[in-house]
N, C-alpha and C positions, 0 to 999 in steps of 0.2 A: 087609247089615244090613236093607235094606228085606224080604226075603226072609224074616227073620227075626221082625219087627215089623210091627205095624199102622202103624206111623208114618210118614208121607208128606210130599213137599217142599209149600209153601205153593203154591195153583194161583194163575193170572194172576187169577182171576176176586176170588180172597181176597183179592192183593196190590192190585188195583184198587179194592176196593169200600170202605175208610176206611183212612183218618191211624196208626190204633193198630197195623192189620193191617202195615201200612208201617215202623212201627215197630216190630213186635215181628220182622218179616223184617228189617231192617238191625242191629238192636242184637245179633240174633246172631249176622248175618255179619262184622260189626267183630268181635266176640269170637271167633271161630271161624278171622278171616281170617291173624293170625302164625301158626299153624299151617299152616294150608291154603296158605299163600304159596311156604311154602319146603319144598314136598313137593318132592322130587329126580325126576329123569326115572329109569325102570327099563331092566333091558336091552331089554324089546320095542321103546320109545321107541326108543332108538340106534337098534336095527336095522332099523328101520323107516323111518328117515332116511337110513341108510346105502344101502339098496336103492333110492333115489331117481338113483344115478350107475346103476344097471342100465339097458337099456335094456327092458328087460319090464315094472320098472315103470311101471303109468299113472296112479294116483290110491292117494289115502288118505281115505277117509271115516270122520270118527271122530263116536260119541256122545257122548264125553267131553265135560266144560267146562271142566277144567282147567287147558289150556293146556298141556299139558306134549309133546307131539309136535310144537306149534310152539318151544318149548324147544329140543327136543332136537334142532332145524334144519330141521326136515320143511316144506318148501315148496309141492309137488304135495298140496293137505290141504283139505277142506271139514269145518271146524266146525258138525255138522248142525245142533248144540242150542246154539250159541254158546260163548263163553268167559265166564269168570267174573272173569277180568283185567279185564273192560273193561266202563265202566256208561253207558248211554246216555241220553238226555233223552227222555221220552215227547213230550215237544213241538216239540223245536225239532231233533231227533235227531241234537243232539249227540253226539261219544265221549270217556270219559275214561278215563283209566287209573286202574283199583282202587286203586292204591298211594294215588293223588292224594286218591282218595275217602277213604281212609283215616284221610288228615291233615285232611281238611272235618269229619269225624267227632269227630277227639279235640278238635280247636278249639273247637265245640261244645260237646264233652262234658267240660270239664277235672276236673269231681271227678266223675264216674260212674262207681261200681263197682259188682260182683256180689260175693258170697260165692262161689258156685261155679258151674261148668261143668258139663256133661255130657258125653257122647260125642261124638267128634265125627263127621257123618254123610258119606256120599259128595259130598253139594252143597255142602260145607261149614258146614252149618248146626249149631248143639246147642243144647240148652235152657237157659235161662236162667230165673230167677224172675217173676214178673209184673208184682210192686215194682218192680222196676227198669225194665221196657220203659217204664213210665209219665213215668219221669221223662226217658226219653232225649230228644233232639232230632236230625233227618233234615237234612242240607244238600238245598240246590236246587240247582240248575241257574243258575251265573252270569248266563248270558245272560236268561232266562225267570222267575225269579224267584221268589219264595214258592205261588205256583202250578201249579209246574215239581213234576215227578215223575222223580227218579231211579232206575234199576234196572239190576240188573249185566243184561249183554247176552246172554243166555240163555234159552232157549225155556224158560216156565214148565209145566207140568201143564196142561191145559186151553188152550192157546195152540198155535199150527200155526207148523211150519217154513212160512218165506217159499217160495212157490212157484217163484220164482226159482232157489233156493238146488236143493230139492227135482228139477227140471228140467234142472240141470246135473249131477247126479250120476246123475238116467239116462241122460243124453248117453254119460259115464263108462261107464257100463257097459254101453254098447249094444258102444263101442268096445272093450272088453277082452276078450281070450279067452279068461280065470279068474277067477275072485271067491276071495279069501282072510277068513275071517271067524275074527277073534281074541276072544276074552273078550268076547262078549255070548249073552246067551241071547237075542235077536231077539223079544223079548215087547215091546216098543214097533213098534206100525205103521211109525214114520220108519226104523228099520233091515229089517227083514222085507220091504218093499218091494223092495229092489234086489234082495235073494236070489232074489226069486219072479221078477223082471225075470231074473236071469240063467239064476233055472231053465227059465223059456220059451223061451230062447234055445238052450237045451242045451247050456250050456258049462260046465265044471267048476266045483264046487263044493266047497272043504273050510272045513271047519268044527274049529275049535280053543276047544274052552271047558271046564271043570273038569265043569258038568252036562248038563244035557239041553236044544235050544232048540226054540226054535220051528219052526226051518228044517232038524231034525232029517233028516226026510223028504224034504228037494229035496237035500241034499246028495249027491256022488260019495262024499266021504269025509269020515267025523266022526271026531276023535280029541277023545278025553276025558283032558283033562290041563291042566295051568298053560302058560299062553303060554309064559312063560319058559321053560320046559323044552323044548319044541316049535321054537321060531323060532330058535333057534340052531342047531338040526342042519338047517332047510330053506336 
């Protein structure tokens, strides 16, 4: 979609800077989020979990937020860009779980409706009227209080994966002796990183994505096709 459209996720820098921008990012992740919840794991997820009893595999790095690889069992797994499951406290950096938030949200809001939806986009987010952001209301943060800022736990547009995080998945792949890259075209630096990490290394590279990526060029071998179809014959 985004490939498609000018239309982009809300950056940290928007969701920081006032109450309405805050509001107009949760009111339409509440409306977006029955959907987005009970999206089902696909076959790459299983088999991605399942190759964790291998003993080849060493790691699973995913861009995803959606939690669905740790669903689908996946343990050996770094959440580059976080999950969307889970909202933290900018203050006191508490974790809670989205469902939880969910229910701070309707308690809140008991007669807040829309007329209609829109699409709904890969972050889970869709559009909503402007009428209605206005009148929503945001929970806090139990502990911190009306001055407490909540946010699902996901690396925003204009915000940096924790260095930490970042640090151990080139550990990862200092350690591996192949890198497998499935369904990303590598146009975000936080994934094209390790690619380039392992094309200096000189150690095998395939690449699985429907178009063309970024990492086109450092690849042994690029196949252009749906995960799905691919990862069951490897």
């Amino acid at each position: 979609m985004y490939a498609r459209t000018n239309r982009r996720p809300m950056t940290i820098q928007e969701f920081l800077a006032s109450e309405h921008n805050r509001k107009r990012y949760w009111s339409r992740n509440f409306v977006a989020w029955p959907r987005f919840s009970i999206a089902p794991c696909n076959d790459t997820h299983w088999k991605l979990s399942e190759w964790e009893k291998d003993e080849r595999f060493l790691w699973l790095i995913t861009q995803n937020v959606d939690g669905l690889h740790r669903a689908a069992g996946s343990e050996k797994l770094t959440e580059l860009h976080g999950c969307s499951k889970v909202v933290k406290c900018l203050q006191c950096n508490q974790h809670y779980d989205r469902s939880q938030m969910q229910r701070w949200i309707e308690e809140l809001n008991p007669k807040w409706t829309i007329a209609e939806i829109g699409e709904l986009r890969p972050d889970g987010d869709v559009d909503i009227p402007d009428k209605a952001i206005e009148n929503f209301q945001i929970p806090h943060c139990p502990t911190c209080g009306p001055k407490s800022i909540l946010k699902t736990d996901v690396i925003f547009f204009g915000d940096n994966v924790p260095r930490k995080t970042v640090d151990y998945c080139y550990e990862m792949v200092e350690q591996c002796t192949g890198l497998l890259v499935l369904g990303s075209s590598l146009t975000v630096m936080s994934g094209y990183r390790f690619v380039y990490q392992a094309f200096l290394r000189k150690i095998p590279i395939m690449i699985v994505n429907i178009g063309p990526t970024r990492g086109d060029d450092l690849a042994s071998i690029k196949v252009s096709a749906k995960c799905s179809d691919i990862i069951k014959l490897i």
